[in-house]
Each structure stands twice: as C-alpha cells, then as structure tokens.
Kinemage of the C-alpha trace (Angstrom):
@kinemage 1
@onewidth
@group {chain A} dominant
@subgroup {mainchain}
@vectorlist {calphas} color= white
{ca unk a 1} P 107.816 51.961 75.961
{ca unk a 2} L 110.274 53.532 78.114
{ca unk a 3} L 112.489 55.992 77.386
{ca unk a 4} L 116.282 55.882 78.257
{ca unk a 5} L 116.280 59.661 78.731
{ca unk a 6} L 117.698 60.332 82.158
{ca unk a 7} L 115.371 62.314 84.638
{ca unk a 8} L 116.202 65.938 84.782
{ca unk a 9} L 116.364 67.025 88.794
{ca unk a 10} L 114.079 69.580 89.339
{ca unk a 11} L 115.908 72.586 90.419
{ca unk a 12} L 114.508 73.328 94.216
{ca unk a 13} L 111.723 76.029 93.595
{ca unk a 14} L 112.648 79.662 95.092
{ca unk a 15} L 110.718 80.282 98.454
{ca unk a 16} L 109.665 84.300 98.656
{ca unk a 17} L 109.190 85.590 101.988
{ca unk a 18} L 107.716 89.057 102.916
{ca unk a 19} L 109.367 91.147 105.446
{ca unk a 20} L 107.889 94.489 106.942
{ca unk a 21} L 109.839 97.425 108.180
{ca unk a 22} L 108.266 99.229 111.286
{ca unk a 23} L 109.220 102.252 113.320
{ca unk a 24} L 108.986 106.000 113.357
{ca unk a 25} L 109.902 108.103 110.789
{ca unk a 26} L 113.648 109.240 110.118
{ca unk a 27} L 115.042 105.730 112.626
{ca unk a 28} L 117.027 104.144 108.835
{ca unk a 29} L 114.536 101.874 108.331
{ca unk a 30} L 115.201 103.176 104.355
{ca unk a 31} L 118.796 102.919 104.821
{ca unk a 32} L 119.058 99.508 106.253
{ca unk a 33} L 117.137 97.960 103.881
{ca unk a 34} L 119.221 99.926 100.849
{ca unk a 35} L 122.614 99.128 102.938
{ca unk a 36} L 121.500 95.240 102.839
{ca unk a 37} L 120.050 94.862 98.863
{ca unk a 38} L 121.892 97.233 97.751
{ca unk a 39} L 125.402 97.707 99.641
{ca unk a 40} L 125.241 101.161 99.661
{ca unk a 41} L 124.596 104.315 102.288
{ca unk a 42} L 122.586 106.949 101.772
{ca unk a 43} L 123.095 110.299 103.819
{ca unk a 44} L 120.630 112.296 102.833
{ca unk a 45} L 117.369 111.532 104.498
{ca unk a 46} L 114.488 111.456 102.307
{ca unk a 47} L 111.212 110.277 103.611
{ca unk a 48} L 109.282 107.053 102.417
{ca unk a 49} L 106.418 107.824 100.920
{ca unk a 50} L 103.762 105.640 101.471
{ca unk a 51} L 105.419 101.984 100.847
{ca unk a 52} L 109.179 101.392 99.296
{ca unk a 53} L 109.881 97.960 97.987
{ca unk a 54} L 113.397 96.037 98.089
{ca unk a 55} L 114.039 92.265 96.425
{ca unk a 56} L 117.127 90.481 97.818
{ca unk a 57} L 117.825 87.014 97.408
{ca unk a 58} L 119.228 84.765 100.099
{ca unk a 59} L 120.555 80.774 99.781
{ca unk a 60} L 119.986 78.403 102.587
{ca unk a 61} L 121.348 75.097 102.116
{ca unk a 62} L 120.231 74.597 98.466
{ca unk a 63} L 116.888 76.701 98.023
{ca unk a 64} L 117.062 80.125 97.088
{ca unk a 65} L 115.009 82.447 99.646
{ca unk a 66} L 113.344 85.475 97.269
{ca unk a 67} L 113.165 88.440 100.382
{ca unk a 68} L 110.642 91.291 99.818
{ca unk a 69} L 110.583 93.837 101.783
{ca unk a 70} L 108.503 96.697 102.063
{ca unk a 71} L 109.703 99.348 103.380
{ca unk a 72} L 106.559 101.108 105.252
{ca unk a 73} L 106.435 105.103 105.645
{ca unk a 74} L 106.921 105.822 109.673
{ca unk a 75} L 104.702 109.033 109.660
{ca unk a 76} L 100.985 108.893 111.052
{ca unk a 77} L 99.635 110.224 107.821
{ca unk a 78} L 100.568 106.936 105.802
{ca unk a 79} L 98.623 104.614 108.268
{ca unk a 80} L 95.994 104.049 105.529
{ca unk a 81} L 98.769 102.869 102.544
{ca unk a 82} L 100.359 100.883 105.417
{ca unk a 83} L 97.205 98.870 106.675
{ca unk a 84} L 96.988 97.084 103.669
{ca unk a 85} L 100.710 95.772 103.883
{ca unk a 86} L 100.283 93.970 107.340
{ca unk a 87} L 98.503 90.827 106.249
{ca unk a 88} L 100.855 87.771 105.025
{ca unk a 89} L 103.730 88.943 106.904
{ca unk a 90} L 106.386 86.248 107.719
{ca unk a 91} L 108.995 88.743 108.987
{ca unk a 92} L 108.970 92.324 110.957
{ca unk a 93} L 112.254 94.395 111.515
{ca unk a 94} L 111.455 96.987 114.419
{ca unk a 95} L 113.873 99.736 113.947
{ca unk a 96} L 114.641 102.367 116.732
{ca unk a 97} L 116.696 104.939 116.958
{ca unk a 98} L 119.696 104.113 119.740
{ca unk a 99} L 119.700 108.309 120.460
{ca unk a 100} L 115.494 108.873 120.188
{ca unk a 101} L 114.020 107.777 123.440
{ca unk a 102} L 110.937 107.961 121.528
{ca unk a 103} L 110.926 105.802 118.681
{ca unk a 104} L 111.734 103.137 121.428
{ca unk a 105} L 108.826 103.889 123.469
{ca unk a 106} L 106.932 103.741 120.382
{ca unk a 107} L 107.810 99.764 119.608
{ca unk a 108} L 104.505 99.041 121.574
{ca unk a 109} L 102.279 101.022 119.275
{ca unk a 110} L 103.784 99.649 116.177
{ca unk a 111} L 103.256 96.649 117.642
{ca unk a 112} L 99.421 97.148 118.304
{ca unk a 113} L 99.112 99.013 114.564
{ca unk a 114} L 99.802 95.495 113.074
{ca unk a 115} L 97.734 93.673 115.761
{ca unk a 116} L 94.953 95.930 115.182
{ca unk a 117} L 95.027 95.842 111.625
{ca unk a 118} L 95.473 91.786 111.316
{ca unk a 119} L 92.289 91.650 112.797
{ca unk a 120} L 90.968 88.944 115.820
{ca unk a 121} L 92.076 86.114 113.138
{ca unk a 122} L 95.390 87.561 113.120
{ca unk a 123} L 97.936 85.338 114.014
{ca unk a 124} L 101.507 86.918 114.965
{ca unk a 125} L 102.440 84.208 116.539
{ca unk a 126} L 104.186 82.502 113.496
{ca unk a 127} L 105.890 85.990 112.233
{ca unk a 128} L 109.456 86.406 112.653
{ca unk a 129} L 110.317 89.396 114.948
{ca unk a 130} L 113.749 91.372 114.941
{ca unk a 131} L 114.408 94.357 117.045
{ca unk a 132} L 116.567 96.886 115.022
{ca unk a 133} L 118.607 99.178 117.046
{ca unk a 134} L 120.248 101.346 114.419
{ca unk a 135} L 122.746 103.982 114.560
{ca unk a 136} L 125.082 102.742 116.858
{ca unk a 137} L 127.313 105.136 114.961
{ca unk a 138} L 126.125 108.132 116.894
{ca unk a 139} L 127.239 106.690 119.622
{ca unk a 140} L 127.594 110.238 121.674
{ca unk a 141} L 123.905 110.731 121.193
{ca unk a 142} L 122.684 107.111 122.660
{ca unk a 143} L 120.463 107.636 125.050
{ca unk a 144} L 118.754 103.492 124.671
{ca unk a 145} L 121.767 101.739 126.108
{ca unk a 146} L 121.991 97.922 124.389
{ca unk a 147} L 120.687 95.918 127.680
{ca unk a 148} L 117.338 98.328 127.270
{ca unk a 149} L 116.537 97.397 124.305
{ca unk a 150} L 118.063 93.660 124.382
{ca unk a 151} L 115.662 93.241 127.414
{ca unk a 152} L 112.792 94.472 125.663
{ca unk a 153} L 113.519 92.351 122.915
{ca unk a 154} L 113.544 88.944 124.298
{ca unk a 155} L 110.887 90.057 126.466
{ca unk a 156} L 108.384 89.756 123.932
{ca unk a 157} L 110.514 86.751 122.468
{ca unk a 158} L 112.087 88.889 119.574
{ca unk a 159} L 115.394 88.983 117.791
{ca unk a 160} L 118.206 91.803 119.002
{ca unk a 161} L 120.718 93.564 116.842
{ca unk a 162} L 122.386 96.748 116.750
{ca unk a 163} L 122.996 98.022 113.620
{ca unk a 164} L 124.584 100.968 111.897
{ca unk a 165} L 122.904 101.691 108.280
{ca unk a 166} L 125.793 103.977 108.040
{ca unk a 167} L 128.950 101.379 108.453
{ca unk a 168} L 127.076 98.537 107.823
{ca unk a 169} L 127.476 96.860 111.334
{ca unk a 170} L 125.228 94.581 111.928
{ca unk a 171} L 122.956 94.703 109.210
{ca unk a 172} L 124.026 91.273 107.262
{ca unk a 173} L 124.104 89.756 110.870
{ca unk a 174} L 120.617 91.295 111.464
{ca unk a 175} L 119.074 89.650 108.247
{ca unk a 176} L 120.733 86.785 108.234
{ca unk a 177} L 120.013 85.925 111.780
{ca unk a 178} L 116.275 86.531 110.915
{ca unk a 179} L 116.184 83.917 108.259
C-alpha cells in the first residue's frame, strides 16, 4: 500500500575538511586562524602549545563545508605532537612572516616535515596548498617583497595571499580562495 506522504528532501549532508597551519613560530598562524573563525585580533602573542583547534563553517552552493583547522605549534620541540596531525590533510596554509627572511626560507623544511612524516605512501598531490604571507601591516619591516613569495608560490603550484591577521586583509580572501 502506498502512502500519500510526500518525500522529505534530504538536507545535503555537511562535508568536513581538515586544514593544517604550517610555519615558524610567532609568523600569526594563531591569529589568522582566530581573525577568520572568530573575527577578532589578538595582540598579545602567546605561543601554541602543541596543537590549537578552530571549527568554521563555510556554504558552497548548497552544502555546508565543516573547516577544522589545527593550528600546529611552529617551535622544533612540538615536532612529536605535530607528526601525528599530518595524515588526512586536505588543506595546508604556509604562513611567513613578510619582515622574517627566515620563516620564508624555512617553507621548504615545512614542506619536507609533512613529506617525511606522510610516509612513501604519502600523497600531497591531492592537498590544497596556500602560501600565507602575513603581516603586510608592518609594512616598514618587509624584507619578502610580494613577487618573492608569489614566485615561490606558484612555483610549487600553490595558492598566494598576503594577509594581515591584524586588519584582516586578506584573510577571508585567503580561505575562501582555498576552498
């Protein structure tokens, strides 16, 4: 016997991604990810410990996108609490500081951390890649000018944004451009 009861559309089920932050310590990888879930700026730095966590949630077209992100520690010691968060990564935001020559030149170890640590089965080949240049803000201390790091970028086949955590430039752009 059938029933007359209409079919009920089944709402689209929410995707979740996971996104990784990478880069040395004290670049904003913290405050961009706060700035973006949270709208807010934090001026005082404080340093990750181990792994921080942010939820955001995105729409494209109808589905709504669940985004964690884990915000990894950049200092040496936490290489052992990050190694676990590589695996099942569909997105990486590199973050460099636009006035520390060396937490550019460090994008290639990052780089080879994850490799490493995803193991010869590792595929990063299917993980999104944006390269964060924050604090544009500061900009009497840049010493990475924007065609630098743009060129290193899209070398490698990566995203490029430059992004204040402070103002907020760029950092909606920056996520939204990754999804």
């Amino acid at each position: 016997m059938e029933s007359n009861v209409p079919k009920r559309k089944e709402p689209a089920k929410s995707l979740r991604i996971k996104v990784i932050s990478m880069g040395n310590a004290e670049v904003g990888k913290s405050c961009i990810i706060k700035r973006y879930c949270e709208k807010r700026f934090v001026s005082k730095y404080l340093a990750t410990i181990g792994i921080d966590y942010g939820v955001t949630k995105v729409q494209v077209r109808d589905r709504e996108i669940k985004v964690n992100i884990f915000d990894m520690a950049g200092h040496p010691f936490f290489f052992e609490v990050r190694n676990e968060f590589y695996k099942d990564t569909q997105g990486v935001i590199l973050v460099y500081d636009v006035g520390q020559k060396d937490s550019f030149d460090a994008l290639d170890s990052w780089l080879a951390e994850m490799k490493q640590e995803l193991g010869p089965h590792g595929n990063m080949d299917n993980i999104v890649f944006v390269v964060c240049a924050n604090k544009i803000d500061c900009s009497k201390h840049r010493c990475i000018d924007e065609s630098e790091g743009r060129l290193w970028a899209e070398s490698k086949g990566f995203l490029y944004f430059e992004t204040s955590a402070q103002t907020g430039e760029g950092i909606n752009e920056m996520f939204q451009g990754g999804s």
